[in-house]
GUMI-536367 format. One line per 5 residues: their letters; for each residue x, y, z of N, C-alpha, C, CB. Coordinates in nm, 4 decimals. Glycine has a CB too. Example, Ala and Ser with C-alpha at 12.3 -4.5 7.8 and 13.67 -1.06 7.14 Angstrom:
BEGIN
AS> 1.3190/-0.5690/0.7800/1.2300/-0.4500/0.7800/1.3200/-0.3300/0.7800/1.1308/-0.4473/0.9046; 1.2850/-0.2250/0.7080/1.3670/-0.1060/0.7140/1.2900/0.0030/0.7870/1.4084/-0.0598/0.5725 .
***
This chain:
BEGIN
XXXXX> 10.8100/8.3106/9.2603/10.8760/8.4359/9.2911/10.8396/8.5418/9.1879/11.0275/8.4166/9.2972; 10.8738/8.4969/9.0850/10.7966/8.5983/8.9347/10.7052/8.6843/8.9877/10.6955/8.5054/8.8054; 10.5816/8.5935/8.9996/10.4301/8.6362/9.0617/10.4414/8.7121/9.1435/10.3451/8.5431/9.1227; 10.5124/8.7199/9.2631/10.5479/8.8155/9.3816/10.5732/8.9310/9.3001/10.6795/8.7730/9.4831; 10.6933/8.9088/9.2139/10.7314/9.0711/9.1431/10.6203/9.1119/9.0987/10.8381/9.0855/9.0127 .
XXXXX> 10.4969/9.0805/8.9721/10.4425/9.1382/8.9618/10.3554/9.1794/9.0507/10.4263/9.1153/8.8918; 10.2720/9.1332/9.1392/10.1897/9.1744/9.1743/10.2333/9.2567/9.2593/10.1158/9.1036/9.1982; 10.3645/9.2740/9.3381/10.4253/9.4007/9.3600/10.4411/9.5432/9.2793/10.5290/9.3650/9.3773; 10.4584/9.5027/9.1623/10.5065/9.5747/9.0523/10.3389/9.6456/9.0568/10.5771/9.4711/8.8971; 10.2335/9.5519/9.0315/10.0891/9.6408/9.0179/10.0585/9.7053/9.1224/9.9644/9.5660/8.9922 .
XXXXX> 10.0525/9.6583/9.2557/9.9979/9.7481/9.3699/10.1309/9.8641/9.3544/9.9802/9.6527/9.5497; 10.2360/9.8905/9.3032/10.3170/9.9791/9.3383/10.2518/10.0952/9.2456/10.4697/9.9362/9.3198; 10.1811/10.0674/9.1287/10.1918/10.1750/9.0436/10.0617/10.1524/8.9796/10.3195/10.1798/8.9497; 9.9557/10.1779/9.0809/9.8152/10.2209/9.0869/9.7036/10.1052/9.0892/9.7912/10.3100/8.9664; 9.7449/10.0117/9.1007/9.6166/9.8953/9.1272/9.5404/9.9241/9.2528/9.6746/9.7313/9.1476 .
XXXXX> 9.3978/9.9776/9.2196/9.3764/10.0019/9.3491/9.3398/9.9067/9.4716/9.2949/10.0795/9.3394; 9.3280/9.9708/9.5662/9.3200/9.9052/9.6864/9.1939/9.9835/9.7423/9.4599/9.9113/9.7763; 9.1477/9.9601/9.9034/9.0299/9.9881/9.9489/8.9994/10.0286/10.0525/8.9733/9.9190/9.9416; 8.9439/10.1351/10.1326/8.9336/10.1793/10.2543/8.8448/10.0694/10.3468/8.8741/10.3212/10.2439; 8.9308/9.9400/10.4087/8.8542/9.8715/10.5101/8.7808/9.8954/10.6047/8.9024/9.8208/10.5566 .
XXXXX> 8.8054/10.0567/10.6563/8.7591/10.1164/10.7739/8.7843/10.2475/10.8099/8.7966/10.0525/10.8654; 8.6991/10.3204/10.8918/8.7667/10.4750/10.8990/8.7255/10.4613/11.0512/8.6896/10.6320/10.7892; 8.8229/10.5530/11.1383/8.8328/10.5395/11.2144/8.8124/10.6967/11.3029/8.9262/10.4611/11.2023; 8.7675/10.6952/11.3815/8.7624/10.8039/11.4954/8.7216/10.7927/11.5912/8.7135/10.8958/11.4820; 8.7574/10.9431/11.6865/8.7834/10.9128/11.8137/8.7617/11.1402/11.8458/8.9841/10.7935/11.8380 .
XXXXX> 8.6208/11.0903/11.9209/8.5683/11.2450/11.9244/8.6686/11.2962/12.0580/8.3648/11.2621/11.9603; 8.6520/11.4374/12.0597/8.7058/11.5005/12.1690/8.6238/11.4734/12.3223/8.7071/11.6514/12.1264; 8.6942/11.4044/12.3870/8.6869/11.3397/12.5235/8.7428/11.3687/12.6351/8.7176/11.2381/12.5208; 8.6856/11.4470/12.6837/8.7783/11.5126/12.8442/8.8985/11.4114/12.9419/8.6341/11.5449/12.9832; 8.9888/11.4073/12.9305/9.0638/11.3070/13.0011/9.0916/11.1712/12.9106/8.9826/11.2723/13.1333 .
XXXXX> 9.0704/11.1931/12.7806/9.1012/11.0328/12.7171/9.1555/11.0851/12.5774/8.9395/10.9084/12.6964; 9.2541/11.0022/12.5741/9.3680/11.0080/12.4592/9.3073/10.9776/12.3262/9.4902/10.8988/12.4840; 9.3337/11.0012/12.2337/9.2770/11.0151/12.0505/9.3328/10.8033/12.0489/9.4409/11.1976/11.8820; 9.3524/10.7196/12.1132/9.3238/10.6155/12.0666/9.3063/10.5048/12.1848/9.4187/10.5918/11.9683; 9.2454/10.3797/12.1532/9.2395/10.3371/12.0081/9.1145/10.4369/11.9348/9.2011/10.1556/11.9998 .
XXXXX> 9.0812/10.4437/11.8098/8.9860/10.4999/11.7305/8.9002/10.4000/11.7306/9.0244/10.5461/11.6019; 8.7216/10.4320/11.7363/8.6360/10.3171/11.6626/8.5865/10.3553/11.5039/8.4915/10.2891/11.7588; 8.5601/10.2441/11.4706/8.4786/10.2675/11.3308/8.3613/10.3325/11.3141/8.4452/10.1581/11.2753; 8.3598/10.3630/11.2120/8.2308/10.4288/11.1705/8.2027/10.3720/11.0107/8.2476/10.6103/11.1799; 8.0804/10.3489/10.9881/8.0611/10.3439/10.8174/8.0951/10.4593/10.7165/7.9141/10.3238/10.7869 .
XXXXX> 8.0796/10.5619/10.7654/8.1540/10.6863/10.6531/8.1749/10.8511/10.7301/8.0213/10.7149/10.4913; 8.2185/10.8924/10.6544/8.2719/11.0183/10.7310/8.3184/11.1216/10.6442/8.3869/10.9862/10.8234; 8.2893/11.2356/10.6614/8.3318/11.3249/10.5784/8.4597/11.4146/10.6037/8.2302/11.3953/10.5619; 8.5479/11.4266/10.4831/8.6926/11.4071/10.5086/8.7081/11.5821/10.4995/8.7914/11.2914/10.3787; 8.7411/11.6985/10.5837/8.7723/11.8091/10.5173/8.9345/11.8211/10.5358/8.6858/11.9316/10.5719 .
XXXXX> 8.9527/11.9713/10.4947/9.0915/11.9936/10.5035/9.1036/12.0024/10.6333/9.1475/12.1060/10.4327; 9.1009/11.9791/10.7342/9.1462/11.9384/10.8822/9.1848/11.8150/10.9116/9.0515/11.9564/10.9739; 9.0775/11.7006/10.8179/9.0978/11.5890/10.8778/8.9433/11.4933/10.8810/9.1616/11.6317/11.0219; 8.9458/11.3751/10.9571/8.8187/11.3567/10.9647/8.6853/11.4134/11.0184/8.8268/11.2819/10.9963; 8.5920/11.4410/11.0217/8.4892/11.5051/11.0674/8.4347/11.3786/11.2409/8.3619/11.5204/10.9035 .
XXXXX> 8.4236/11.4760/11.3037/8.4312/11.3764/11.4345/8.5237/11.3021/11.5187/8.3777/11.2931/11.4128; 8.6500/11.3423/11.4259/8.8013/11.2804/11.5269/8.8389/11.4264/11.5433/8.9588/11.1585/11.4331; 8.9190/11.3501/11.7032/8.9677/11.4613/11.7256/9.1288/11.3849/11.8085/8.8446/11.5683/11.8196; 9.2554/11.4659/11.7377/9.3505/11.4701/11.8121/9.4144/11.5878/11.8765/9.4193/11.4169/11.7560; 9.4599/11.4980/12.0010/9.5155/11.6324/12.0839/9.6580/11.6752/12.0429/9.5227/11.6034/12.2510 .
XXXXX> 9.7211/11.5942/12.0073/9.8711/11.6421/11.9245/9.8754/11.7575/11.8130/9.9295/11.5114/11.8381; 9.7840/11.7133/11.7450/9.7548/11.7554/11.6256/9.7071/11.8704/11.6507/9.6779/11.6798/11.5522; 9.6285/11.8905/11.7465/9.5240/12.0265/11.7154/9.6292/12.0528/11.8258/9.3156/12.0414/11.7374; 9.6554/12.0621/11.9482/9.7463/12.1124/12.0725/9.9159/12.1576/12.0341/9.7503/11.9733/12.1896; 9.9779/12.0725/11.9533/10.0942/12.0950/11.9523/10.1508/12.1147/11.7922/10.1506/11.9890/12.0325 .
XXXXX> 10.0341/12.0610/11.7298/10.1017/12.0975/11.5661/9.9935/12.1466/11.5203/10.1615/11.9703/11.4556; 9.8927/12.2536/11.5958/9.7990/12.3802/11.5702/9.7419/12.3038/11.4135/9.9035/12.5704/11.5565; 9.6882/12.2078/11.4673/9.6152/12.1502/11.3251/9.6811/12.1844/11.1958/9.4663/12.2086/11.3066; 9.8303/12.1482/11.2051/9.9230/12.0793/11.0479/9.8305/12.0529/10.9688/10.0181/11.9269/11.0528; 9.7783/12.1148/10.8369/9.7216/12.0296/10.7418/9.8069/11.9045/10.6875/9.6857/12.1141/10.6333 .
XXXXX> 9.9416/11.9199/10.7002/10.0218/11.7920/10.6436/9.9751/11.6646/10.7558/10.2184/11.8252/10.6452; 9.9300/11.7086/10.8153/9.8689/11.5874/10.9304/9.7154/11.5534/10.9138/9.8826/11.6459/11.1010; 9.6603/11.5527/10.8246/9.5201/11.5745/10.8519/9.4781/11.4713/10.8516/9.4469/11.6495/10.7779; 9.5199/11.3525/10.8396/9.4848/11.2263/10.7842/9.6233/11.0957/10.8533/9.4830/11.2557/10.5867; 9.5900/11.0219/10.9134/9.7045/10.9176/10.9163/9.6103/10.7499/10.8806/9.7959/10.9268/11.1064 .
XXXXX> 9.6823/10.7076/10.7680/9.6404/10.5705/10.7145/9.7686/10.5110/10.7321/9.5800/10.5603/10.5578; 9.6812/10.3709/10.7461/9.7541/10.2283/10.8046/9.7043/10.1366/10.7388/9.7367/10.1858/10.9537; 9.8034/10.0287/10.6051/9.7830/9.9527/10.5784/9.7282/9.8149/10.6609/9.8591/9.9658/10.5265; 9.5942/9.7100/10.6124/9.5671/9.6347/10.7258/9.6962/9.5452/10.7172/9.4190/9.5565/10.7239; 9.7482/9.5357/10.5756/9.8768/9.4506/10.5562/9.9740/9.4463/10.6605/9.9496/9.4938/10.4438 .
XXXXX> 10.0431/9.5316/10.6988/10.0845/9.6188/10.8187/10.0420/9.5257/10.9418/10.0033/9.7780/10.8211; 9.9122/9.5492/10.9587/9.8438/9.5097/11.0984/9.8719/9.3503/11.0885/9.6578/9.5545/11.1132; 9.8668/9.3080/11.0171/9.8697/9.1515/10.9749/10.0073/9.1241/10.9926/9.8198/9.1115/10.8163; 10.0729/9.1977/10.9771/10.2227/9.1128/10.9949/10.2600/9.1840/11.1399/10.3668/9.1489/10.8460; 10.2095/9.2742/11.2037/10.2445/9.3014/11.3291/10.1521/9.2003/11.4318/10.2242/9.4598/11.3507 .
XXXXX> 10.0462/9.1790/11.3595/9.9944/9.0360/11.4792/10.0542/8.9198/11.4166/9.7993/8.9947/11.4961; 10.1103/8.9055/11.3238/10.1798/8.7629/11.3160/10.3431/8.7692/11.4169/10.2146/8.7267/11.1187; 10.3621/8.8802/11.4579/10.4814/8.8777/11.5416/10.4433/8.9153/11.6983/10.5904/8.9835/11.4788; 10.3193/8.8893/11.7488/10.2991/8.8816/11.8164/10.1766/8.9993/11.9278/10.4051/8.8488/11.8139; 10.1284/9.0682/11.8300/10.0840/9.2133/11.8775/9.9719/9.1852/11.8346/10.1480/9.3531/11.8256 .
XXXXX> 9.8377/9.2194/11.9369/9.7241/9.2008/11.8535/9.6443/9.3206/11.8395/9.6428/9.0958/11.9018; 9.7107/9.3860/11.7702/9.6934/9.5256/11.7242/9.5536/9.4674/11.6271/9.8537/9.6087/11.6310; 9.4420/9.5817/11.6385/9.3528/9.5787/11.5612/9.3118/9.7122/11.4800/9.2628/9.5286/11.6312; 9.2488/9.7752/11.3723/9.2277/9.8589/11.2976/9.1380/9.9642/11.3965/9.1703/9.7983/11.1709; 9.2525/10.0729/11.3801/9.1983/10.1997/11.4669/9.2479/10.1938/11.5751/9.0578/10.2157/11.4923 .
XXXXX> 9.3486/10.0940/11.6576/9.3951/10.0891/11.7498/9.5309/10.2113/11.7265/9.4130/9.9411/11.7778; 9.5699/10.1940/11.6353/9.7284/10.2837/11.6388/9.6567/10.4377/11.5734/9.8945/10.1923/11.4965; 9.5709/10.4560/11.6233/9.5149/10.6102/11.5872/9.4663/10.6244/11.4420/9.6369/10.7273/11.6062; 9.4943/10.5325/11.3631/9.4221/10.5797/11.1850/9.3257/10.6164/11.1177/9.4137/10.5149/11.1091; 9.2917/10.7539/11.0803/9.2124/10.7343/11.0164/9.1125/10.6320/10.9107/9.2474/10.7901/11.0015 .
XXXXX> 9.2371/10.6183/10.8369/9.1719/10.5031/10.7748/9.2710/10.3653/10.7481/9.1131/10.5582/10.6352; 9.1892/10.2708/10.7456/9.2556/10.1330/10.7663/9.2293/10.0929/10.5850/9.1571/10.0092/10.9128; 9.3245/10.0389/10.5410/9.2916/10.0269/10.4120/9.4007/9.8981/10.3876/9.3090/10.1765/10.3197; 9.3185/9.8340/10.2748/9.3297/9.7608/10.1973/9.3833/9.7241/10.0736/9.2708/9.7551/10.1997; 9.5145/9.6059/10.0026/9.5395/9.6220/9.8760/9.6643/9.6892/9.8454/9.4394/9.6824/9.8225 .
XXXXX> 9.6865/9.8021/9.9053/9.7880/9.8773/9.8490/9.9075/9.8435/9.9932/9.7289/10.0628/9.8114; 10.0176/9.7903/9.9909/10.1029/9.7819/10.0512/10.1598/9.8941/10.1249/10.1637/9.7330/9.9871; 10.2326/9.8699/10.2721/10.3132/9.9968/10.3448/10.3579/10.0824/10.2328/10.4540/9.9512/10.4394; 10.4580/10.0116/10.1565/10.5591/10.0735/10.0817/10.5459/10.1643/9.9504/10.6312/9.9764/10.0519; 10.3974/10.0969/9.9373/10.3477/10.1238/9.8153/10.3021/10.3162/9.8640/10.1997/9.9885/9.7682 .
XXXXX> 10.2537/10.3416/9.9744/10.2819/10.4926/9.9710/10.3988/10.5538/10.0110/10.1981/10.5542/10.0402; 10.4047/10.6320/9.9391/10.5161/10.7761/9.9791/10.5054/10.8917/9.9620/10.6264/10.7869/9.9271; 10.5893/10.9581/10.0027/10.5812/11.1147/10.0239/10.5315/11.1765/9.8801/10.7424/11.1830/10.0713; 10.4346/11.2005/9.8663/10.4015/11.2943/9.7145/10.3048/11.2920/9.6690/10.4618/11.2721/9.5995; 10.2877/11.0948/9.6806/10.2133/11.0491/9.6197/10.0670/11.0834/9.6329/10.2416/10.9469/9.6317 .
XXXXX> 9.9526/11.0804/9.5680/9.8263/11.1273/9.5216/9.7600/11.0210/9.5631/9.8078/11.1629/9.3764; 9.6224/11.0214/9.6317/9.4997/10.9062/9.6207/9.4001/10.9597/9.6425/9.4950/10.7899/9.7076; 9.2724/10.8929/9.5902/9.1028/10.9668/9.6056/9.0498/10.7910/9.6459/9.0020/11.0687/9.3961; 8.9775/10.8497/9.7509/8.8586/10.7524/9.8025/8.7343/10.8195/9.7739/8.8622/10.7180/9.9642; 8.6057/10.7432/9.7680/8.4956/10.8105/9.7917/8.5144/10.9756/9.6861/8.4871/10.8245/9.9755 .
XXXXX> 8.4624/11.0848/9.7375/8.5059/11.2063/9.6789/8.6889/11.2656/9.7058/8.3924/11.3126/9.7456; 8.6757/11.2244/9.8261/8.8839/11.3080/9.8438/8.9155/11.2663/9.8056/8.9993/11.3285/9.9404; 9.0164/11.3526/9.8119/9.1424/11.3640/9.7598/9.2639/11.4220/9.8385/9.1255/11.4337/9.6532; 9.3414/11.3547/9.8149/9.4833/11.3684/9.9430/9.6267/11.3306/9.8939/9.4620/11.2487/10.0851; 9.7087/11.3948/9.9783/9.8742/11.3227/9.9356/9.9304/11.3159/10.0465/9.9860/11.4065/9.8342 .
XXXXX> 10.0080/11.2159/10.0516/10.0612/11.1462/10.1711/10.1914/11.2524/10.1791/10.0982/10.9611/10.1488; 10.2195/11.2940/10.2778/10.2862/11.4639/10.3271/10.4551/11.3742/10.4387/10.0964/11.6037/10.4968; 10.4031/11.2495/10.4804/10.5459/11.1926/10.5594/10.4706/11.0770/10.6257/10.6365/11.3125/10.6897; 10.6115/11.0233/10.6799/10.5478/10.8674/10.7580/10.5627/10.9337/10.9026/10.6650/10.6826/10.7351; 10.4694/10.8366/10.9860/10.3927/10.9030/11.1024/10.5616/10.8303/11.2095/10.1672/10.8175/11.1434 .
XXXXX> 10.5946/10.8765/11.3029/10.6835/10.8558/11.3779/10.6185/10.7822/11.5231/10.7546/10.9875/11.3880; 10.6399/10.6254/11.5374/10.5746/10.5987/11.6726/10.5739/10.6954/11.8228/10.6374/10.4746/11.7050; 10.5313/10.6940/11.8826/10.5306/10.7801/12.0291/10.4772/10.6828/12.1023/10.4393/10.9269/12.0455; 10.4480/10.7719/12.2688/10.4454/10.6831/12.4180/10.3024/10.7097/12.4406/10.5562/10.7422/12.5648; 10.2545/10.7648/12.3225/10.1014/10.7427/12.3620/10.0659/10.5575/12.3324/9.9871/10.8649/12.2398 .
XXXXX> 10.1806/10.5114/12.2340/10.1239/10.3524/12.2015/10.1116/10.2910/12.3161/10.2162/10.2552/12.1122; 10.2117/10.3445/12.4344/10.1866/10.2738/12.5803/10.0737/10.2383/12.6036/10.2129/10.3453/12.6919; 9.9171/10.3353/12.5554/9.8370/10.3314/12.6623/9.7324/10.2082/12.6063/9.7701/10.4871/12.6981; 9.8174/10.1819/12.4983/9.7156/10.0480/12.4410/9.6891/9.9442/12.5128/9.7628/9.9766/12.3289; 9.6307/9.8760/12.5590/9.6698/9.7306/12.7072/9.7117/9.6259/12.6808/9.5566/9.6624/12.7940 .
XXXXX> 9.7270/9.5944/12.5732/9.8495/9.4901/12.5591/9.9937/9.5412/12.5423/9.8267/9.4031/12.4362; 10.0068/9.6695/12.5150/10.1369/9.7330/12.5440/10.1903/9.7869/12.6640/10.1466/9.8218/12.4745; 10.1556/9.8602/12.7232/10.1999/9.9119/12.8291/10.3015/9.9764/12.8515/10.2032/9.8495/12.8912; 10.3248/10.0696/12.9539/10.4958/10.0751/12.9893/10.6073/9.9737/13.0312/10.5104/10.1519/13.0914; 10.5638/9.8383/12.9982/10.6972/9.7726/13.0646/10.7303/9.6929/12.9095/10.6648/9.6450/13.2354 .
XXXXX> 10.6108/9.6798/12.8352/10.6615/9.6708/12.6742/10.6950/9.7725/12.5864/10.5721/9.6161/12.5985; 10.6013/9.8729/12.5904/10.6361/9.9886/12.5362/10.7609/9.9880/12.4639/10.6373/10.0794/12.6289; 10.8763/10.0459/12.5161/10.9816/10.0601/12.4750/11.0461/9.9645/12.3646/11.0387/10.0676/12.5753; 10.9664/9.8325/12.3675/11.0207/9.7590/12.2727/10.9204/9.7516/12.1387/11.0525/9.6235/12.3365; 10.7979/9.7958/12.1927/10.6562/9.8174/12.0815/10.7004/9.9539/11.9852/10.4754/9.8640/12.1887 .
XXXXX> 10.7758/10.0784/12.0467/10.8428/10.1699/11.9154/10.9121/10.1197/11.8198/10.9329/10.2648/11.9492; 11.0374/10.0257/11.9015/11.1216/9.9966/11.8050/11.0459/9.9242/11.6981/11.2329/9.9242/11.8563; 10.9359/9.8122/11.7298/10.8986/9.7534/11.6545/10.8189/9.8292/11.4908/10.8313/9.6796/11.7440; 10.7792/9.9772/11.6122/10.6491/10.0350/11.4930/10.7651/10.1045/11.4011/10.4951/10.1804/11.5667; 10.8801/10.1547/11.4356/10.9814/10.2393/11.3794/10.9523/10.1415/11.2161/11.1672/10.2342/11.4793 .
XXXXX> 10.9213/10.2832/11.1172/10.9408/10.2596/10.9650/10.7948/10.1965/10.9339/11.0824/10.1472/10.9226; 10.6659/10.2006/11.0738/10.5459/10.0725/11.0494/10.4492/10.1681/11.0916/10.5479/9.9047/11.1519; 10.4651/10.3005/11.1304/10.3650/10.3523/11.2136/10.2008/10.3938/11.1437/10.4382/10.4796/11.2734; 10.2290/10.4204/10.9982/10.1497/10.4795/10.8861/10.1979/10.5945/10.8277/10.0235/10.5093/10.9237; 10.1215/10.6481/10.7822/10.1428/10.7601/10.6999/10.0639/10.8630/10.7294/10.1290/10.7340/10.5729 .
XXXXX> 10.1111/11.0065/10.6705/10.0450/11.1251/10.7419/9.9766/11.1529/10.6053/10.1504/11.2585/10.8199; 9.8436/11.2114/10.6161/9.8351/11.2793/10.4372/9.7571/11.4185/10.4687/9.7148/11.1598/10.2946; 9.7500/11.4892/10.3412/9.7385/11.6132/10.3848/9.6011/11.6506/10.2569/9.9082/11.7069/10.3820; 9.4908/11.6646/10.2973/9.3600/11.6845/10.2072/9.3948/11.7811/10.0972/9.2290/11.7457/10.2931; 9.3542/11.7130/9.9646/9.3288/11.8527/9.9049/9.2056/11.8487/9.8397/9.4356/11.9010/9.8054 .
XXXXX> 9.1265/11.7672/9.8514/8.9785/11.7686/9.8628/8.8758/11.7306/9.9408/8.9468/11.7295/9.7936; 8.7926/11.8030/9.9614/8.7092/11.7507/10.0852/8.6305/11.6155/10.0596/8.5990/11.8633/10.1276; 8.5243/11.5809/10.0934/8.4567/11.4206/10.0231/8.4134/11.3400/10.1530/8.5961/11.3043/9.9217; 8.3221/11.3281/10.0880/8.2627/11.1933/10.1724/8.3320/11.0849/10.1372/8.1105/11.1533/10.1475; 8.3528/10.9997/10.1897/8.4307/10.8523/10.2411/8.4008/10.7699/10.3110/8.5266/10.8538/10.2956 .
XXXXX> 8.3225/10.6292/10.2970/8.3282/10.5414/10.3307/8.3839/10.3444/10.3326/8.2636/10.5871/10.3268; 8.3307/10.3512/10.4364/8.4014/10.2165/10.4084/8.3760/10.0900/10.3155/8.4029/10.1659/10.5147; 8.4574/10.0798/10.2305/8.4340/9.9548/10.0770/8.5091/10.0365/9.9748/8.2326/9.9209/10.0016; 8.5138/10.1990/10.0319/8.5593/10.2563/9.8493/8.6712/10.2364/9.8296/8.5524/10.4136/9.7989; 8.6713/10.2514/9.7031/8.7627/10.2078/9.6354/8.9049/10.3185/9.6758/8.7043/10.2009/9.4800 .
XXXXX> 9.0130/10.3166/9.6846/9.1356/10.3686/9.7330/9.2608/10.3532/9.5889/9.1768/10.2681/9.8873; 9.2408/10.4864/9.5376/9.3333/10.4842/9.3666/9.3962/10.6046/9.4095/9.2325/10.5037/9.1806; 9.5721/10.5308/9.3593/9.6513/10.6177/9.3353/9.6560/10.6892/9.1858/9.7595/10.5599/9.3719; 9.6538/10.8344/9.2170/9.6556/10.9313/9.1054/9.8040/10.9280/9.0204/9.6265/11.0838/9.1717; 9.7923/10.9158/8.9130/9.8878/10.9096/8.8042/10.0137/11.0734/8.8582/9.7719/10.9274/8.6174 .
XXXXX> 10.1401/11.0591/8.8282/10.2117/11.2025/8.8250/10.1697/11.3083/8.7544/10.3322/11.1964/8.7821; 10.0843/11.2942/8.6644/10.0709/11.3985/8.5504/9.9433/11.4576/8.6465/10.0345/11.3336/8.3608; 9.8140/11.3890/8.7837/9.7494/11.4830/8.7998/9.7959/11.4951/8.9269/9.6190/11.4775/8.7703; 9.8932/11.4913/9.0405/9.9219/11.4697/9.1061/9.9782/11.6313/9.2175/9.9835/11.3671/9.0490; 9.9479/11.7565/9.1105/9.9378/11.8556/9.1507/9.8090/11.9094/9.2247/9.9716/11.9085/9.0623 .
X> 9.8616/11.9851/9.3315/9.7204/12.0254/9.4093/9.6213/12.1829/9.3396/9.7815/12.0653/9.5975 .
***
């Protein structure tokens, strides 16, 4: 149990972790922003990824920079297919799928650089009925697949540097002292 604390204790307060995957999903006439596929790297601006495109985002929250970015621990994904969901990376819309650093371990404020960006996680992402259109969910599970994502969905982050980013880099949380934009 000890061991648990620490190594909680380190991923909480900057051990880094790793971008497993980045994910997008170009603008497509008639087809919804997920699941996302992979790509080996991608360049991150203040919008968001280069080559994704969401319709929420750009349609109804006029491209939020506090949205520019949504990451999903694979940790996350791993305990949602151990309860039965075989959710895979880029399926729940994420930019990036990452590694090492626990759900909990981000929050609202907090600072990280992959590759060249740089970003801060701006709020946690709220499930919706677009998860319906996944095919192992559907509308007749659906309703029970929110409750499940409620508090699991990812996180929103908001660029404050642009950067290339790919997949293997390294994923470090920035200390409070540089944690200003």
């Amino acid at each position: 149990m000890e061991s648990n604390q620490i190594r909680w204790s380190s991923a909480a307060f900057g051990v880094p972790g790793e971008i497993q995957q980045i994910n997008v999903k170009p603008q497509t006439e008639g087809e919804h922003g997920l699941p996302k596929k992979p790509v080996d790297s991608a360049f991150v601006t203040l919008t968001g990824v280069e080559g994704d495109f969401n319709v929420y985002r750009h349609e109804e929250r006029e491209d939020d920079p506090d949205q520019a970015l949504l990451i999903m621990p694979i940790e996350t994904i791993r305990e949602l297919n151990s309860e039965g969901w075989p959710i895979r990376p880029g399926d729940l819309g994420e930019n990036f799928t990452t590694s090492g650093i626990p759900y909990q371990a981000f929050g609202i404020g907090k600072v990280f650089t992959a590759g060249s960006a740089r970003f801060r996680i701006t709020k946690a992402c709220d499930p919706c009925d677009n998860l319906f259109l996944l095919p192992y969910v559907g509308a007749p599970r659906g309703p029970d697949f929110l409750k499940v994502m409620l508090g699991r969905r990812g996180w929103y982050a908001q660029v404050l540097e642009e950067g290339q980013v790919k997949a293997g880099d390294r994923l470090a949380e920035e200390g409070p002292e540089s944690a200003s934009a």
